[in-house]
C-alpha positions as CSV (number, residue, x, y, z in Angstrom):
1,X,92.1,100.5,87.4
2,X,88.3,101.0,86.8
3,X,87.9,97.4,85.5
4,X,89.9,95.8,88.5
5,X,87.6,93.3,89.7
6,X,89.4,91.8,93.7
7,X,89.1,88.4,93.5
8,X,90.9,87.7,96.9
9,X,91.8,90.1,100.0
10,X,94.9,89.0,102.0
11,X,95.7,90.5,105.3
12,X,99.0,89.7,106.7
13,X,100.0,91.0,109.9
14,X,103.8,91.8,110.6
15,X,104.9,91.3,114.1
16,X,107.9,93.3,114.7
17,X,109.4,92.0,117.7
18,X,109.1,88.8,116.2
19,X,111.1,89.7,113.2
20,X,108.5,89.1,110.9
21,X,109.3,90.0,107.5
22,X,108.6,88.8,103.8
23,X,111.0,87.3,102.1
24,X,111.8,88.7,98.1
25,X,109.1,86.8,95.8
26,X,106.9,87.4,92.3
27,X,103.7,86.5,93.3
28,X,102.2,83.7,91.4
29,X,101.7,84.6,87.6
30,X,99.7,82.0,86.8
31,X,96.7,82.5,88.8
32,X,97.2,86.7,90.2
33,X,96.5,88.9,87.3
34,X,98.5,92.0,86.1
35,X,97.9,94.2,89.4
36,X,98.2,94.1,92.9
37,X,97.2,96.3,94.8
38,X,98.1,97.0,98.4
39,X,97.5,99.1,101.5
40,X,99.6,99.5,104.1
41,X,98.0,100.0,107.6
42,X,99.4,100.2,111.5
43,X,102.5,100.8,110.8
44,X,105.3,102.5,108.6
45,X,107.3,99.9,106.6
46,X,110.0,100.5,103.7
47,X,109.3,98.0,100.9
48,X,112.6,96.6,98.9
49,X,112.2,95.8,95.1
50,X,115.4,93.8,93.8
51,X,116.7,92.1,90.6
52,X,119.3,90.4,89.2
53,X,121.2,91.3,85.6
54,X,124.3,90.3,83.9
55,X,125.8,89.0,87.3
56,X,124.1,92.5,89.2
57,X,122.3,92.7,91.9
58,X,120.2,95.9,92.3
59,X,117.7,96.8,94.9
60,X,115.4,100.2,95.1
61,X,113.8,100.8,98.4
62,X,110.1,102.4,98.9
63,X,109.2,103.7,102.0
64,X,105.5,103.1,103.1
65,X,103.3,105.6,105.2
66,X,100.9,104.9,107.5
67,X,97.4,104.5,104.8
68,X,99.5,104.4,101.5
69,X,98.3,102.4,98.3
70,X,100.4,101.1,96.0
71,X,99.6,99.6,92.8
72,X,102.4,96.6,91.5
73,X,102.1,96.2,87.7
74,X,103.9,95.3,84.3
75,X,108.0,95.0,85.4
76,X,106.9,95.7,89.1
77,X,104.4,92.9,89.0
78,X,106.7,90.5,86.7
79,X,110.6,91.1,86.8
80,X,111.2,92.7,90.0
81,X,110.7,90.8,93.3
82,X,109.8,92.7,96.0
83,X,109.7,91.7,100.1
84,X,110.0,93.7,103.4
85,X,113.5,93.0,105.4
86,X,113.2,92.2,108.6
87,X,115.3,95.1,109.6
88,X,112.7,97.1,107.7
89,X,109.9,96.9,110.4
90,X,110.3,98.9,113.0
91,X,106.5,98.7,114.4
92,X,104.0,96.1,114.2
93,X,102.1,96.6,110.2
94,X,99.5,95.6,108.4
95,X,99.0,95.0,105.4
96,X,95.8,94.6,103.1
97,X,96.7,93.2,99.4
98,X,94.2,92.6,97.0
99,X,94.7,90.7,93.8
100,X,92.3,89.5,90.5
101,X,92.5,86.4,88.4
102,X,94.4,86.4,85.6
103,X,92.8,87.4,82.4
């Protein structure tokens, strides 16, 4: 990571009581580079990673703390999609996630 260069901050805000969640996605791998990085803030959240093989569906589950960093890279960044259910957010969150260019 010492030659991670942010090359755009995103701060979403997740309003619980209005369901807000983020639906299963890659992010963009033509522009983001091969790490994203992410803080979670305000609030605890559980993070769901899923993927589909040979007619499987699989999903693993993350919980997020209140401060915690995570780092999405190689299969995490490219094969598996990840979201946050709705049912997932129990309190309002934050989230800070920073991303660089593609190299």
């Amino acid at each position: 990571m010492k030659d991670f260069t942010i090359d755009e901050i995103g701060n979403l805000y997740y309003e619980a009581a209005m369901g807000a969640h983020i639906d299963p996605h890659i992010d963009h791998y033509w522009i983001w580079g091969n790490r994203i990085v992410g803080i979670n803030l305000l609030g605890e959240a559980i993070m769901t990673f899923s993927i589909e093989y040979d007619d499987y569906s699989y999903e693993i589950e993350f919980q997020l703390g209140l401060g915690d960093v995570y780092v999405m890279t190689e299969e995490s960044r490219y094969i598996w999609k990840h979201g946050v259910k709705k049912e997932n957010i129990k309190k309002d969150r934050i989230v800070m996630t920073m991303r660089e260019f593609i190299k």
